[in-house]
C-alpha positions as CSV (number, residue, x, y, z in Angstrom):
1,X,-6.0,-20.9,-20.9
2,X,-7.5,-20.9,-17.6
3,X,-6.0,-21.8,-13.8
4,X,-7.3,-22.6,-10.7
5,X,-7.6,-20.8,-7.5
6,X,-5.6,-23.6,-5.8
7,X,-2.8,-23.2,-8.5
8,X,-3.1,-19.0,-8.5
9,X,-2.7,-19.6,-4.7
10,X,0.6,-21.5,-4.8
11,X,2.1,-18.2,-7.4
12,X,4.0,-15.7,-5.6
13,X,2.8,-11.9,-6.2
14,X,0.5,-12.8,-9.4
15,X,-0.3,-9.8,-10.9
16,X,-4.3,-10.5,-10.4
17,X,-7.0,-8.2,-12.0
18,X,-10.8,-8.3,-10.9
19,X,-12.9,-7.5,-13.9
20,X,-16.2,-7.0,-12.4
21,X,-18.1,-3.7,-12.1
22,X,-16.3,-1.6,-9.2
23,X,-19.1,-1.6,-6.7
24,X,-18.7,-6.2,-6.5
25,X,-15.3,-5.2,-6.1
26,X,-15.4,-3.0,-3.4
27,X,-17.8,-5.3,-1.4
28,X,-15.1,-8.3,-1.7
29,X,-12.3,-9.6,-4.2
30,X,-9.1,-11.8,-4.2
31,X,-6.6,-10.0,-2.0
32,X,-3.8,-8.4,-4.1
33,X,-6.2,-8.0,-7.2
34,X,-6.8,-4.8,-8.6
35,X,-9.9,-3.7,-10.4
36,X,-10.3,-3.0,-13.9
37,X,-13.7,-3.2,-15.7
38,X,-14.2,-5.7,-18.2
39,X,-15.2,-2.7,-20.8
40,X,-12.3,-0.8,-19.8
41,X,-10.0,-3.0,-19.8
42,X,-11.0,-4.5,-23.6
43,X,-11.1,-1.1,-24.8
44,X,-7.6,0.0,-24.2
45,X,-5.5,-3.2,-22.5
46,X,-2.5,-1.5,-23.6
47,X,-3.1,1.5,-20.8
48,X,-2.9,-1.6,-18.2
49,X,-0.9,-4.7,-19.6
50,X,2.7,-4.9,-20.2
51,X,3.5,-7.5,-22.8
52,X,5.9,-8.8,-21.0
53,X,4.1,-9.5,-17.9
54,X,1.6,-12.2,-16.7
55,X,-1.7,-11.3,-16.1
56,X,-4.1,-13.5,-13.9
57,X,-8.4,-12.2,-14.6
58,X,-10.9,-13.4,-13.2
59,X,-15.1,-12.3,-13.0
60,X,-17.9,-14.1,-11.0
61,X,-17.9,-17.4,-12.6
62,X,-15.4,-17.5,-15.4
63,X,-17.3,-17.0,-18.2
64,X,-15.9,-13.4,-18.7
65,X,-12.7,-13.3,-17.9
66,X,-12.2,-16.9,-20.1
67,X,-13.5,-14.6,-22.8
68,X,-11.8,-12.0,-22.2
69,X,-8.2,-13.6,-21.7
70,X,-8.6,-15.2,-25.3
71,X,-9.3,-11.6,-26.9
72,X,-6.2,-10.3,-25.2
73,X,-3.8,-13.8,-26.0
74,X,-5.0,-12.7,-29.8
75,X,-3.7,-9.2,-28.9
76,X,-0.5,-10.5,-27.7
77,X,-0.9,-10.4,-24.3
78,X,0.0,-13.1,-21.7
79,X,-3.4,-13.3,-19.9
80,X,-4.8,-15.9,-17.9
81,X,-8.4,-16.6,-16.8
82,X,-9.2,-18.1,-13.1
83,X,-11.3,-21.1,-13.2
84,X,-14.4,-20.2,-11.9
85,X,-14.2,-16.6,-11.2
86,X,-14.1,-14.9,-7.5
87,X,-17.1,-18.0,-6.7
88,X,-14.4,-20.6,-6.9
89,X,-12.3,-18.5,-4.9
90,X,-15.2,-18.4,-2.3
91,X,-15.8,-21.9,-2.5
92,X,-11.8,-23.1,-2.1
93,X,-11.1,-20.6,0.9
């Protein structure tokens, strides 16, 4: 299940989570999103997620986080990835 920045845009107070390594986070991310690595966050999503919340990931291009939101949907978690990572998000600003 994916979404687009246009879409994510529109939500209000998405709970948004950057899963690229900390140092591409700290030179730029989606405002609002909070940082947790993609190994970190696989590892032990339950220290992180609530099941009963709506989680919005995204990486560079998508590729990850589209990965990565399936593994945690399995997991029972309501996880969705950004189309196109923070690039699309570049691109749509």
């Amino acid at each position: 299940m994916e979404i687009s920045v246009e879409d994510l845009l529109k939500l209000p107070n998405p709970n948004i989570i950057d899963i690229r390594p900390g140092q591409k986070y700290n030179d730029n991310h989606i405002p609002g999103a909070i940082n947790i690595r993609f190994a970190t966050l696989m590892s032990v999503p339950e220290r992180y997620l609530n099941k009963n919340e709506t989680y919005y990931i995204y990486c560079q291009v998508g590729m990850t986080s589209l990965h990565a939101s399936q593994v945690l949907r399995a997991k029972g978690y309501k996880v969705i990835s950004i189309k196109g990572g923070y690039e699309a998000y570049i691109l749509g600003r």
